[in-house]
C-alpha positions in Angstrom: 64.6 137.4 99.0 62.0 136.0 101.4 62.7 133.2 103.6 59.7 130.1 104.2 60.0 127.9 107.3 59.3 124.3 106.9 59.9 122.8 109.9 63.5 122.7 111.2 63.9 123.8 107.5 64.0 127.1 105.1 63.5 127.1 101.6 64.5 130.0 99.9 61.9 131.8 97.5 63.2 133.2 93.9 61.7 136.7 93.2 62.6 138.6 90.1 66.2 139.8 90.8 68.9 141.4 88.3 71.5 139.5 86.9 73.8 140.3 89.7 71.4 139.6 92.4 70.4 136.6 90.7 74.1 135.5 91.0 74.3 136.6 94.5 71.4 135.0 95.4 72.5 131.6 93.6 75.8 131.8 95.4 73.6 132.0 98.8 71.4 129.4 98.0 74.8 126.8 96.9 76.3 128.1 100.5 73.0 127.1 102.6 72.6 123.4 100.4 76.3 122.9 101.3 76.4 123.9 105.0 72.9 121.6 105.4 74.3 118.3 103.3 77.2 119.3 105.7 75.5 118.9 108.4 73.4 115.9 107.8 76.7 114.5 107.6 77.8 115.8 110.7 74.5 113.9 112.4 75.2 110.6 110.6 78.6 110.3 111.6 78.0 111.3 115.5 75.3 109.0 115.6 75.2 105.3 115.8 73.1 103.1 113.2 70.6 102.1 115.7 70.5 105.7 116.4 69.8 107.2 113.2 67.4 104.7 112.4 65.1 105.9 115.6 65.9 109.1 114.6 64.3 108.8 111.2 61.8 106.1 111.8 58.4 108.4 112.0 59.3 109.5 108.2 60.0 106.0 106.7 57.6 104.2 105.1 55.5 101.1 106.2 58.0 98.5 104.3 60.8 100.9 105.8 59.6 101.1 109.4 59.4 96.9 108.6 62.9 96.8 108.0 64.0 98.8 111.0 61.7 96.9 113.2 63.9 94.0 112.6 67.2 95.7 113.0 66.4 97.5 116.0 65.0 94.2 117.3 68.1 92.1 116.4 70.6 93.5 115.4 73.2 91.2 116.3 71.4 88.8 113.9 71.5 91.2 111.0 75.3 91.0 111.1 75.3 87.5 110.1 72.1 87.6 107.0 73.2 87.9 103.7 70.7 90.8 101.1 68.7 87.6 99.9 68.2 86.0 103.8 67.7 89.6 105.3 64.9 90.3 102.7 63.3 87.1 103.0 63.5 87.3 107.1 61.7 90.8 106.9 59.3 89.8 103.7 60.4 92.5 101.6 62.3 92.4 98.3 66.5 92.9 98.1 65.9 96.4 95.6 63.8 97.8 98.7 66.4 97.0 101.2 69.2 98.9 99.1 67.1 101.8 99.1 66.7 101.3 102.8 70.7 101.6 102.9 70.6 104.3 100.5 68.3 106.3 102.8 70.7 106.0 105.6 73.6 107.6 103.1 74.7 103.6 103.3 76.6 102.5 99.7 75.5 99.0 100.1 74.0 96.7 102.0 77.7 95.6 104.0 78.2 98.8 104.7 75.0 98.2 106.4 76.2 95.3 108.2 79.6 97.2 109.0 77.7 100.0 110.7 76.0 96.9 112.9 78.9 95.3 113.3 80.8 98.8 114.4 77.7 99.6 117.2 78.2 95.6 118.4 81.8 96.4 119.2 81.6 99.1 121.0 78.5 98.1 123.2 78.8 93.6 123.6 82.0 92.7 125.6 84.6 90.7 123.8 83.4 87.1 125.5 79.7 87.6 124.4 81.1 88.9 121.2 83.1 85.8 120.5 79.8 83.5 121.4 78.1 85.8 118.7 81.2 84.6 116.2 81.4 81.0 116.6 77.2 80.2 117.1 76.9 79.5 113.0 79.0 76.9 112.9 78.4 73.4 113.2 80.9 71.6 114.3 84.4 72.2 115.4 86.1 71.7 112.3 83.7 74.0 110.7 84.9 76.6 113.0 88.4 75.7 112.4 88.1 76.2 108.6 85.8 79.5 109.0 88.5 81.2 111.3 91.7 80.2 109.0 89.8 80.9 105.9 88.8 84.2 107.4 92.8 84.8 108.6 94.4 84.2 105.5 91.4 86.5 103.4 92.1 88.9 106.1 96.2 88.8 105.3 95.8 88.7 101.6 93.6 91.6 101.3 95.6 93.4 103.5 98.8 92.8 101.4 97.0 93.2 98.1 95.5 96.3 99.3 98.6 98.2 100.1 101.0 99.0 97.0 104.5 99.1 97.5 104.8 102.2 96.6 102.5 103.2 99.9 104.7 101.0 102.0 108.1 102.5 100.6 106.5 106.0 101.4 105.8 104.9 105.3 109.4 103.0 105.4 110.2 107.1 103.9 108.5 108.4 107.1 110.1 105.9 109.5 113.7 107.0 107.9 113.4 110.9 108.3 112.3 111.1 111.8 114.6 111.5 114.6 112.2 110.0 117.0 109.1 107.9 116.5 106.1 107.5 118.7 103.5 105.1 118.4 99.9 105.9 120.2 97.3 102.9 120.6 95.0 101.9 123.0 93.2 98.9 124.7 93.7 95.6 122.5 95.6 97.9 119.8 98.4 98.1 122.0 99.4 94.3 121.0 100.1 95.2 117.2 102.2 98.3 118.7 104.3 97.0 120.7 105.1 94.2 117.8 106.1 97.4 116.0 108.0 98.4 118.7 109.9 95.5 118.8 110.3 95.7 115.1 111.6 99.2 114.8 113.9 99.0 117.3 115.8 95.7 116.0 116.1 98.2 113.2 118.2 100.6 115.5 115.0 103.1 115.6 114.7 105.5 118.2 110.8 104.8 118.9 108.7 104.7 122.2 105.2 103.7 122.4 103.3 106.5 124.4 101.6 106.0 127.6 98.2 107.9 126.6 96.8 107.7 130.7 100.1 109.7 131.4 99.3 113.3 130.1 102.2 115.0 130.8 104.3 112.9 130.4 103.6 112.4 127.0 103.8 115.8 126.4 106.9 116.1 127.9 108.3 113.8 125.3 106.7 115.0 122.7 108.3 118.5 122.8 111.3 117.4 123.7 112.6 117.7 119.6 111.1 120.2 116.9 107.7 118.9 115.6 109.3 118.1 112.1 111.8 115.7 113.3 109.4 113.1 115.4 106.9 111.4 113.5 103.8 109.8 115.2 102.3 106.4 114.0 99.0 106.0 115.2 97.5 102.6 115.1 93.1 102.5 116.0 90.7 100.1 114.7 86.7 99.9 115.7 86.2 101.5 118.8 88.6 103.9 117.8 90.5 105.3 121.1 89.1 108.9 121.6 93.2 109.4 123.2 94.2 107.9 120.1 92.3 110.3 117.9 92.8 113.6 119.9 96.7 112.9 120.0 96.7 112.5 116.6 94.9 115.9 116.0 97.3 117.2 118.1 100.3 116.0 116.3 99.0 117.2 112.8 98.2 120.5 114.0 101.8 121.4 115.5 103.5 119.9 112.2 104.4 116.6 113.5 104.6 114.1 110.3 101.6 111.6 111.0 101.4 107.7 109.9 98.6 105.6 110.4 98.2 101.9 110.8 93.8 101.5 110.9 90.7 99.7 109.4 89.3 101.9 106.6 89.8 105.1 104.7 87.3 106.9 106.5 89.2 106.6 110.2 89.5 109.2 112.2 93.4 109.2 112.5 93.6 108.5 108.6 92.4 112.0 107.8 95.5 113.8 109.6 98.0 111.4 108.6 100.4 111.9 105.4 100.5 108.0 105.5 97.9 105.6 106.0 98.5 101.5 105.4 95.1 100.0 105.8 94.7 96.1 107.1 91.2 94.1 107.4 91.3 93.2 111.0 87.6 92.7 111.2 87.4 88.6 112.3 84.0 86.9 111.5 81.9 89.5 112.2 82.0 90.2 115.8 85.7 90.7 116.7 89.3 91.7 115.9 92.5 90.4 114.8 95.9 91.6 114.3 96.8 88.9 112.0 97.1 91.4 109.2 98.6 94.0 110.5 101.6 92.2 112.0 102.1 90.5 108.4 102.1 94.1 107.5 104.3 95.0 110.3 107.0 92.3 109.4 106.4 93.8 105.5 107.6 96.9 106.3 110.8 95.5 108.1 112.2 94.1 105.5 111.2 96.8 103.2 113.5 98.9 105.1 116.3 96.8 105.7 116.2 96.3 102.2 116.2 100.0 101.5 119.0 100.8 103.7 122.4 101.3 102.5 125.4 99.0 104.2 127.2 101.2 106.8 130.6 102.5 106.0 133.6 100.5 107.6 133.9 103.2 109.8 131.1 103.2 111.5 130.8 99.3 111.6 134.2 99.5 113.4 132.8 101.9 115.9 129.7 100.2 116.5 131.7 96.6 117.7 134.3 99.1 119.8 131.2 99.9 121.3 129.8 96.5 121.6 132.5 95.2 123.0 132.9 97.8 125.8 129.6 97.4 126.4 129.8 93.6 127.1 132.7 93.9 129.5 130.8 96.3 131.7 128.3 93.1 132.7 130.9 90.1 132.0 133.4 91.6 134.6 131.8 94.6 137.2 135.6 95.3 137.9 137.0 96.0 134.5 137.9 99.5 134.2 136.1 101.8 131.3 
């Protein structure tokens, strides 16, 4: 076998081999395509669009380099163009864009817009974010009608997008665990702690974790075997880097995972068992939980509905125990 260098690159040359060699050598050749595709994919997904773009800019072509001359340029633009206005604003045609996506290992031209849209998030603040939102519209009530049109698409393809069969399976998870955690972070926190509330009007035993406080979270985490807590982690676009490495860590010591995010693709959806996904992306530029608390309120009642009356027994305890409990603060004095 003799190995030629290309570059960063090595291409394997095919001498005359026997028929075992020849399978060995075939074998080799599969393992070395599959560890480079592998990590090509490795380098899109750690980079950003903007990124990969200037990464691959010196081998494009001229109507190429065109096109990412005007995303690099304004990219915040680009969000907003539709395939026909994008290729007219560049002076290119729509076919030569999609292979411009292609290229990138983009499926489409809004995936395209999704990775822009993704980069915008993490690097615009929110207020500059929400200027970038509203600047297409005319008037007020065009605004009004672009952001309820956008809510209620948002809802409906959230509900028609999750069967409910998916949401019996995560009312499932919610019912076998002993103890339920819920990890989010920054402006996630506001669709967890609407869970919170949720679950525990349900009599859950559930906690949202405090990821700043390391030990602490640990400290409740190992306080019951792996297999009887179950962690839902809830991310969306920046995904929490806490988020994600908790999750890792709950999957790896056999906690039962259940994710609440944006896409299939998440980073906390590929070490959960369940995943509900909700469209939270608003107009472009910004986020809301619209969705996911419909989704949230779904799952409620999917439960309730799923769970069997208690026995009189146990409704007889539970008011002794009301009771008792409600004397303790009505009179400080009244003996236990």
């Amino acid at each position: 076998m003799v190995k030629v260098e290309h570059g960063a690159a090595y291409e394997w040359a095919a001498p005359r081999l026997p028929a075992v060699q020849k399978c060995l050598y075939a074998l080799l050749r599969l393992w070395y395509t599959s560890r480079r595709t592998e990590s090509l994919h490795t380098e899109r997904t750690t980079m950003d669009i903007l990124e990969q773009i200037r990464a691959n800019y010196g081998s494009f072509s001229r109507p190429r380099q065109r096109i990412s001359d005007f995303i690099l340029n304004y990219p915040e633009q680009c969000c907003f163009l539709s395939l026909r206005s994008f290729a007219q604003q560049v002076g290119t045609t729509e076919v030569t864009v999609l292979n411009f996506c292609r290229g990138l290992g983009l499926g489409s031209y809004m995936d395209l817009k999704k990775a822009l849209q993704d980069y915008l998030i993490v690097r615009v603040n929110a207020g500059d974010r929400l200027k970038l939102a509203v600047a297409g519209s005319g008037s007020a009530q065009d605004l009004y009608q672009r952001v309820c049109r956008a809510e209620r698409e948002a809802l409906q393809s959230t509900l028609d997008g999750n069967s409910v069969e998916l949401l019996l399976a995560f009312t499932q998870a919610l019912r076998r665990a002993r103890r339920i955690f819920i990890a989010a972070h920054d402006f996630s926190r506001f669709p967890a702690g609407y869970l919170e509330h949720r679950l525990l009007s349900l009599e859950l035993d559930c906690c949202i974790l405090d990821l700043q406080a390391r030990q602490d979270m640990f400290r409740r985490l190992s306080a019951q075997p792996p297999q009887d807590g179950l962690l839902i982690a809830i991310t969306v676009p920046p995904y929490g880097n806490d988020t994600i490495a908790l999750t890792r860590y709950c999957a790896s010591i056999g906690m039962p995972v259940a994710a609440l995010t944006d896409r299939p693709d998440s980073p906390v959806a590929r070490c959960a068992q369940t995943t509900l996904l909700c469209h939270v992306e608003l107009m472009g530029m910004t986020n809301s939980f619209t969705s996911m608390v419909g989704l949230v309120d779904t799952l409620a009642m999917l439960y309730t509905f799923t769970s069997g009356a208690p026995t009189q027994e146990e409704k007889t305890c539970r008011d002794t125990l009301h009771r008792k409990f409600d004397s303790c603060f009505s009179d400080p004095n009244t003996s236990i």
